[in-house]
VMD Tcl script that draws the C-alpha trace (Angstrom):
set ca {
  {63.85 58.54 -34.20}
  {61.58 58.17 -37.31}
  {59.01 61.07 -35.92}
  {62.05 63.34 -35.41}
  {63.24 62.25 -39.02}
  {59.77 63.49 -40.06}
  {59.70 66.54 -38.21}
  {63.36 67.93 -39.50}
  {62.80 66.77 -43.19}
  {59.13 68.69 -43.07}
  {61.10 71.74 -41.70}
  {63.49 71.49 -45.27}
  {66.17 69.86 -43.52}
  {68.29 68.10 -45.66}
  {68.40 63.89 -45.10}
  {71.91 63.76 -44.24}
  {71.56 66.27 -41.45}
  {68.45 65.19 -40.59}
  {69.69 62.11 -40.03}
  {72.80 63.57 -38.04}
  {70.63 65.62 -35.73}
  {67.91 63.01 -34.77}
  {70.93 60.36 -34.25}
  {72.39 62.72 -32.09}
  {69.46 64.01 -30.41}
  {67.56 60.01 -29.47}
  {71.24 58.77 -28.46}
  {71.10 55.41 -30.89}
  {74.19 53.36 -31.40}
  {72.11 52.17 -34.07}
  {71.41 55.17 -35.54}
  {74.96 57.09 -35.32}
  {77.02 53.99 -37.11}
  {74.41 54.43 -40.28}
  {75.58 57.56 -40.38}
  {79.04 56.49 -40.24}
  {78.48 53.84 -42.71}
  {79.75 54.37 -46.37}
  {76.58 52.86 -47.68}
  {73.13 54.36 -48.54}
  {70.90 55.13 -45.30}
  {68.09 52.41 -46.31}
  {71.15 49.84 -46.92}
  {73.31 50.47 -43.66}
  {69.94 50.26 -41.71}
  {69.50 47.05 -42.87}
  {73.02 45.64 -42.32}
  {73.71 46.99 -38.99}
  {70.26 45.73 -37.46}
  {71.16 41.96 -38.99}
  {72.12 41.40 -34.87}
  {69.05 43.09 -33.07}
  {65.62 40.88 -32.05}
  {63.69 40.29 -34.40}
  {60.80 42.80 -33.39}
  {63.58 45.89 -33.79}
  {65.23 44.67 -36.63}
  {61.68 44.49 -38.40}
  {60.89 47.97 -37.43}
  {64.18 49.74 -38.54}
  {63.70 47.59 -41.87}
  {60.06 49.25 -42.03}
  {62.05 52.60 -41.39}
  {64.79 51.60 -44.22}
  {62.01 50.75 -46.69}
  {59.72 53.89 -46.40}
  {63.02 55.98 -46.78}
  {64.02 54.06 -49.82}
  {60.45 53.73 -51.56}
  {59.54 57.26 -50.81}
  {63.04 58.66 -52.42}
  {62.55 56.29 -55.39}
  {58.90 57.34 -56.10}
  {59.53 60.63 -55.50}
  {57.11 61.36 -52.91}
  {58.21 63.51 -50.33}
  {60.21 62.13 -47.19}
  {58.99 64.30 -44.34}
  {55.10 63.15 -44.42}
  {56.37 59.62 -45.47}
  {58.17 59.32 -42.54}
  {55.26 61.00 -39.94}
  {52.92 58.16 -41.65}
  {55.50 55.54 -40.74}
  {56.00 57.00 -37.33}
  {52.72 56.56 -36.51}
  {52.12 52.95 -37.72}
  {55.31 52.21 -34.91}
  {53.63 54.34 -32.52}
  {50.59 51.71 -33.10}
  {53.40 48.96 -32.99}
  {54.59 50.02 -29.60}
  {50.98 50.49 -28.05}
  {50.43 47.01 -29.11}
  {53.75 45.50 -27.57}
  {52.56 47.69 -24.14}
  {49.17 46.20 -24.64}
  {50.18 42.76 -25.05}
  {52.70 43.42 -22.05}
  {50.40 44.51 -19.27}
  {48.18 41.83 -19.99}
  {51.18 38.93 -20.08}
  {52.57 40.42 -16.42}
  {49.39 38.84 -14.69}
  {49.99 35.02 -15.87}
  {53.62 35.24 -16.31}
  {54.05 36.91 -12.68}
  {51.54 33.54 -11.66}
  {53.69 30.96 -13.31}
  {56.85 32.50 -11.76}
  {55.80 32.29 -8.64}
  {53.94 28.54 -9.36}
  {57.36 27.08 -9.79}
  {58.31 27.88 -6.38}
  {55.66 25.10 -5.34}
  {58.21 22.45 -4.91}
  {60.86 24.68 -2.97}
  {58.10 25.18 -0.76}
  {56.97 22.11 0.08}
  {60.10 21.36 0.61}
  {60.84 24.28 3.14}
  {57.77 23.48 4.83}
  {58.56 20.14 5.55}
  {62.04 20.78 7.02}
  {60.80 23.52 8.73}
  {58.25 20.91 10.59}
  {61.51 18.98 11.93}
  {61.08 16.25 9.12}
  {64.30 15.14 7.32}
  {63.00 15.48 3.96}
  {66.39 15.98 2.59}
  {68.25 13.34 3.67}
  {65.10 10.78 2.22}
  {65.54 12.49 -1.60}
  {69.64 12.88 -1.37}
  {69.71 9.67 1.19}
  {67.53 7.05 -0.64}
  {66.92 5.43 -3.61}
  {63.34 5.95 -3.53}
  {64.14 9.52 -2.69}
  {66.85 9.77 -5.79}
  {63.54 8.77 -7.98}
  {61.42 11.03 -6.35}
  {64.26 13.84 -7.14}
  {64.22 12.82 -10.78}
  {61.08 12.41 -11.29}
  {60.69 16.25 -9.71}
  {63.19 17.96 -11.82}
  {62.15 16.12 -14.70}
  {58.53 17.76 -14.54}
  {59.78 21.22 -13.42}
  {62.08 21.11 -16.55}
  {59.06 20.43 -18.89}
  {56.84 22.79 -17.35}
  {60.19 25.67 -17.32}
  {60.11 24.96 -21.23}
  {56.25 24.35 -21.56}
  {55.37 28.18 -19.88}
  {58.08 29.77 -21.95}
  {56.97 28.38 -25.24}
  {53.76 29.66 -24.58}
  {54.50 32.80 -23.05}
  {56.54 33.75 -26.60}
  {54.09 32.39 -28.51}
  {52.15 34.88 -27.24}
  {53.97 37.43 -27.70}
  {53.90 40.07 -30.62}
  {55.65 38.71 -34.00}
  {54.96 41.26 -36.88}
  {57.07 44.42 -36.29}
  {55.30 46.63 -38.98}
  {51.88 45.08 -38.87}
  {50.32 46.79 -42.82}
  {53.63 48.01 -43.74}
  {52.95 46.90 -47.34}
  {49.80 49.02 -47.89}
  {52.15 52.04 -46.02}
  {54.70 51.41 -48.44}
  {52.31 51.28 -51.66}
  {50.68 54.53 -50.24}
  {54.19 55.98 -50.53}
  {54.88 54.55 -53.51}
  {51.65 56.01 -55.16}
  {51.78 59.24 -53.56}
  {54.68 60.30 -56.02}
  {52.55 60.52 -58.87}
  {53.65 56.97 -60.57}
  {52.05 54.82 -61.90}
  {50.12 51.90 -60.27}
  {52.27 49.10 -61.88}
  {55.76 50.92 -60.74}
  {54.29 51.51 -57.91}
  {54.00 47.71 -57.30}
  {57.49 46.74 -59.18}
  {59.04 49.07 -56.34}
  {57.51 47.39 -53.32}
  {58.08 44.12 -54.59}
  {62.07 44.69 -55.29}
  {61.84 46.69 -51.33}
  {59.72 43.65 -50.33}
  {63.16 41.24 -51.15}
  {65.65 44.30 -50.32}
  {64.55 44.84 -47.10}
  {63.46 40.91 -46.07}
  {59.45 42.48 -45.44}
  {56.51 40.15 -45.55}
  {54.67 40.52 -48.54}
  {51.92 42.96 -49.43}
  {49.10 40.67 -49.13}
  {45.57 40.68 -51.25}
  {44.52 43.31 -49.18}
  {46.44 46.01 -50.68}
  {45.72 44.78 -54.43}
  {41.93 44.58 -53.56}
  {42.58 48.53 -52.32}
  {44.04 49.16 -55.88}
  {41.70 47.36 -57.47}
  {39.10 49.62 -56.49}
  {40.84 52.72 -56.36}
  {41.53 51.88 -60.21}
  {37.57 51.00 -60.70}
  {36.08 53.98 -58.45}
  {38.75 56.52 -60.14}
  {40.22 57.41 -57.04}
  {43.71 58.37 -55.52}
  {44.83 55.01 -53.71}
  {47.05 56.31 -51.09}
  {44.27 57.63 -48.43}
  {42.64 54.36 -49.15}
  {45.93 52.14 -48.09}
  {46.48 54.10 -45.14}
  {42.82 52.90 -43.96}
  {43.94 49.58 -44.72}
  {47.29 49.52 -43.36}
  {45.40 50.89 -39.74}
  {42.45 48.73 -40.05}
  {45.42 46.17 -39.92}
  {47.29 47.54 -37.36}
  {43.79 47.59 -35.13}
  {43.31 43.55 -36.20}
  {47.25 43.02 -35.13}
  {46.30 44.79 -31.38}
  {43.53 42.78 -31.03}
  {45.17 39.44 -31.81}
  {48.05 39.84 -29.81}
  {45.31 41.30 -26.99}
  {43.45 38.03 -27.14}
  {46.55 35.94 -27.21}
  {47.46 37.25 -23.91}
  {44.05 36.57 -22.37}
  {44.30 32.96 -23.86}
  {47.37 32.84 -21.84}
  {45.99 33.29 -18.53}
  {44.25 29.99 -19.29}
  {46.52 28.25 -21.12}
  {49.16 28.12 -18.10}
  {47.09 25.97 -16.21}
  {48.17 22.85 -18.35}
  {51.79 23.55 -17.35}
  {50.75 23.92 -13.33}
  {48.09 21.04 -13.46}
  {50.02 18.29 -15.50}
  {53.96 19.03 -14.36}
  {54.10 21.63 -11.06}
  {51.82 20.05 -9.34}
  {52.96 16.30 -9.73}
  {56.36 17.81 -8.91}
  {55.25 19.33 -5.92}
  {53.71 16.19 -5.03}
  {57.02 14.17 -5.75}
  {59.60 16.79 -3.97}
  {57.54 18.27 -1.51}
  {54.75 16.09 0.02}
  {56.32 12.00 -0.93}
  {59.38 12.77 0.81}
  {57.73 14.52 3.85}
  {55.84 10.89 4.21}
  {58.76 8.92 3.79}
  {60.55 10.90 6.28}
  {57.65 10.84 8.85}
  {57.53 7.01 8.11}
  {60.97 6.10 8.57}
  {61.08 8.42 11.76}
  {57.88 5.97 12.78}
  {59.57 2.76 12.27}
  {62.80 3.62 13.69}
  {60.91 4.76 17.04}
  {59.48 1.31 17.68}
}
mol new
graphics top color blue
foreach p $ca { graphics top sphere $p radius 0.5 }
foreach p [lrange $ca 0 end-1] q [lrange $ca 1 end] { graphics top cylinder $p $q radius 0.2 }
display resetview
């Protein structure tokens, strides 16, 4: 949506039709009730994506706050928008990153939960009544406790570390991307910053961070244009925000093992392999 945005508004397409014929052309609900929306672009964006997760809702925000900052500074709208594009293009490699290397320990702890089933299976399928000791006996009832109980901690234990894993900023150095905007329309440095501050609070972005004041900083001491220096900041950011969410997904692989050594495995113990004994032990007794 945004590199189409970029492409028609480059072409002299105005923003309203631009908008029209990229909503159109991508298909998004989103998209086509902003442009039914009585309210600014930047401003319907923002209240229409109030329901999505919060990875989309950041990004259309980003989207929202580049159109806004670049029409307040000035600068033009076209190559604002390409820049933007990109940085989600660099957003969505990271999410595909971070997802191929989740599908290898999530895909394991899936298929660790089935432990207990298993054993269970396996035992009945020997000839042992395994069911009738957990549904039959008290000690079986406290087996069957005990066994859900762990298989519910480890459910929630492997979820809250699969999402913490997962990616959480949706425009990883959208403040320097927004101060390069801001700058590029000829403004000042200190307007620059009131605007991304007010579109910081307007559009519920994190906050531009040292980084981008250290950039300014030195463009102001070296006496040189900021912008192509915050758009090396903003990717050197994006490359740090890969990375991260790269190594949190390798941690992951590891990490699961706490789950399937301290809860699945007791639990398969307790469903699977107790009741099996009991069973062959009460079939024992009640022979002689």
């Amino acid at each position: 949506m945004t590199q189409r945005l970029a492409v028609l508004l480059s072409a002299g397409v105005s923003p309203v039709s631009a908008w029209h014929h990229a909503a159109a052309s991508t298909g998004s609900t989103l998209a086509r009730e902003v442009e039914d929306a009585a309210d600014s672009i930047p401003d319907a964006l923002v209240a229409l994506s109030a329901e999505l997760n919060p990875l989309d809702r950041g990004a259309w925000h980003g989207l929202a706050a580049a159109w806004a900052v670049a029409t307040d500074a000035g600068a033009p709208l076209g190559p604002s928008l390409r820049r933007y594009a990109s940085s989600l293009r660099d957003l969505s490699q990271t999410q595909r990153d971070a997802a191929v290397a989740l599908a290898a320990p999530t895909a394991t702890a899936r298929l660790v939960m089935a432990l207990p089933l298993v054993g269970v299976l396996f035992s009945l399928a020997l000839g042992f009544d395994t069911l009738g000791v957990l549904f039959g006996t008290p000690l079986g009832w406290g087996c069957l406790a005990t066994g859900i109980a762990l298989m519910a901690v480890a459910a929630r234990w492997s979820r809250w570390l699969t999402d913490a894993a997962q990616p959480r900023d949706a425009s990883p150095g959208i403040g320097c991307d927004l101060m390069a905007i801001a700058v590029s329309g000829g403004g000042s440095l200190d307007r620059a910053r009131q605007m991304i501050d007010a579109a910081v609070i307007r559009f519920h972005l994190p906050g531009v961070g040292t980084s981008a004041e250290e950039i300014l900083d030195l463009s102001r001491a070296a006496g040189v244009p900021a912008a192509e220096l915050l758009r090396c900041e903003a990717e050197e950011q994006r490359r740090q925000a890969r990375t991260d969410a790269q190594a949190r997904a390798a941690a992951l692989s590891v990490q699961l093992m706490l789950p399937l050594g301290l809860c699945v495995l007791p639990a398969f113990m307790v469903l699977g392999v107790l009741p099996m004994l009991l069973a062959v032990i009460s079939s024992t007794v009640g022979r002689f």
